[in-house]
Every structure is written in C-alpha cells, then in structure tokens.
VMD Tcl script that draws the C-alpha trace (Angstrom):
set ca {
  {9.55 19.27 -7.69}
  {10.82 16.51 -9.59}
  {14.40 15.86 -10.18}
  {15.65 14.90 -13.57}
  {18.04 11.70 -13.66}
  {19.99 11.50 -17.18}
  {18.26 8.09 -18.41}
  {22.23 7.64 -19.56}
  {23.38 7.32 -15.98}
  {20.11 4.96 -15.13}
  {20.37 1.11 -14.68}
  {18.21 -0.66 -17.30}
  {15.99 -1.93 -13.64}
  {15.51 1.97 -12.78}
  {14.14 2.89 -16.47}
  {11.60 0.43 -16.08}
  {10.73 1.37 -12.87}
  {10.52 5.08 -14.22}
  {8.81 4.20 -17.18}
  {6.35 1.58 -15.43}
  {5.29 4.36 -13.14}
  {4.17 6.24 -15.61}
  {7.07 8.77 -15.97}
  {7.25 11.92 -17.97}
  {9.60 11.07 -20.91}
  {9.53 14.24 -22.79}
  {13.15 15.54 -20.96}
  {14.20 12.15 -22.02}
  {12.92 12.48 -25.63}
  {14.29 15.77 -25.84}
  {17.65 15.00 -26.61}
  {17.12 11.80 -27.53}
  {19.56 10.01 -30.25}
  {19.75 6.76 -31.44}
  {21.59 4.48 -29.56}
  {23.23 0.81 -29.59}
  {21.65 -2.33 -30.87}
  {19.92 -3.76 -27.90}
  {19.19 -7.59 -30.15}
  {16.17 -8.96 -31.51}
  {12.81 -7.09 -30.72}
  {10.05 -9.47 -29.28}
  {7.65 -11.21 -31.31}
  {5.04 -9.32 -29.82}
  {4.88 -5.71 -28.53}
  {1.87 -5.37 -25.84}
  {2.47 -1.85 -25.73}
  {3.67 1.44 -27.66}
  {5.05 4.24 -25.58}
  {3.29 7.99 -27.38}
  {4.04 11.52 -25.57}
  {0.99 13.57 -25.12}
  {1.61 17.64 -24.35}
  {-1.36 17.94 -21.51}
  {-1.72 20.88 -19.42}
  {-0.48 20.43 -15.94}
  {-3.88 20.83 -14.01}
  {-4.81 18.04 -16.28}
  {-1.84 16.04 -14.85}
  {-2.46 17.00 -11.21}
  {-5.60 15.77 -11.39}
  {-5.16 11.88 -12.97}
  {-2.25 11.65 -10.46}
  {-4.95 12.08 -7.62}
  {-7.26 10.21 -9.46}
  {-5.24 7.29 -9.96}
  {-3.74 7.40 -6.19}
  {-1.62 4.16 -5.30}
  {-3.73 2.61 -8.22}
  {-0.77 0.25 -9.88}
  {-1.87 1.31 -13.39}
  {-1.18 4.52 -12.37}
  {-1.16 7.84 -14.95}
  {-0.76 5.76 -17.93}
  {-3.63 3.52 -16.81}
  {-6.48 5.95 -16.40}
  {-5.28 7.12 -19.77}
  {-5.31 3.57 -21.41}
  {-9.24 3.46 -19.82}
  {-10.26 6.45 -21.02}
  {-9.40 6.10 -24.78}
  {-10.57 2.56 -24.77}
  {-13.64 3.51 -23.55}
  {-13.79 6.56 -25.84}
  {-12.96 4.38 -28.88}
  {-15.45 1.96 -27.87}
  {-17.91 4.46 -28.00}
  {-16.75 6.17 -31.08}
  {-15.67 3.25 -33.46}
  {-16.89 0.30 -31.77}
  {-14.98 -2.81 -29.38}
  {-11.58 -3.61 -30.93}
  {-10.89 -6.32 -33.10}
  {-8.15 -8.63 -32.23}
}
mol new
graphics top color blue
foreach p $ca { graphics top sphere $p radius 0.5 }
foreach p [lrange $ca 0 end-1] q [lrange $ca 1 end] { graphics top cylinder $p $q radius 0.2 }
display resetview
C-alpha cells in the first residue's frame, strides 16, 4: 500500500522524482489550490501533465508491463495513444 506524502512537505527534487515515476497525482489534485509565483514559464513545454480515472486492474497491469522500463506508467501510455492517433488521424504534424 502506498503511503501518501503531502506534496507541501516534499522538496521540489522529491516531486520530480514522484512525478517522473509516473506517480498518481489525483490525492495531490484533490485539494489542490493555487499557489506562489514560481517565475517565468519556459519557452517550450515538452509535456502536459492530464489525470486519467482507470480502473485499478488496468493499473496493475501497465505497472508489470512497463517493469524497470524508465518510461515507466506514463510511457506505455504516451505509446499507446501515439500509436492510436497515428492510426486514427494520421502521424503528427510538428
């Protein structure tokens, strides 16, 4: 059983690790409120962070799929809607 941490209480080097392993954020979304100004946003943002409500069998399963894999969860997710979008609407355009 997983343990939640209060992403208050968490250094900004353990959020990323929680978030880069492919953590579930809906506890942290929950309650989520705005919070300080944290400067200018990057030029560029590679990636958008989306909740999906799955059911947990569903879960179980990618997390054995995906193993040590370092795209983890979030990964085999990424792969399967780019491949389902490819097959659906075509290769994306950049």
């Amino acid at each position: 059983m997983t343990t939640y941490q209060d992403p208050r209480t968490m250094s900004r080097e353990e959020l990323v690790a929680y978030f880069d392993g492919g953590g579930d954020i809906s506890e942290l979304l929950r309650d989520a409120v705005p919070g300080p100004d944290l400067g200018q946003a990057p030029a560029e943002i590679p990636m958008i962070v989306t909740g999906v409500r799955l059911p947990s069998i569903t879960v179980q399963r990618l997390d054995a799929l995906a193993g040590n894999d370092k795209g983890g969860r979030s990964g085999l997710i990424r792969q399967a809607i780019d491949e389902f979008l490819d097959r659906h609407a075509g290769p994306a355009q950049a």
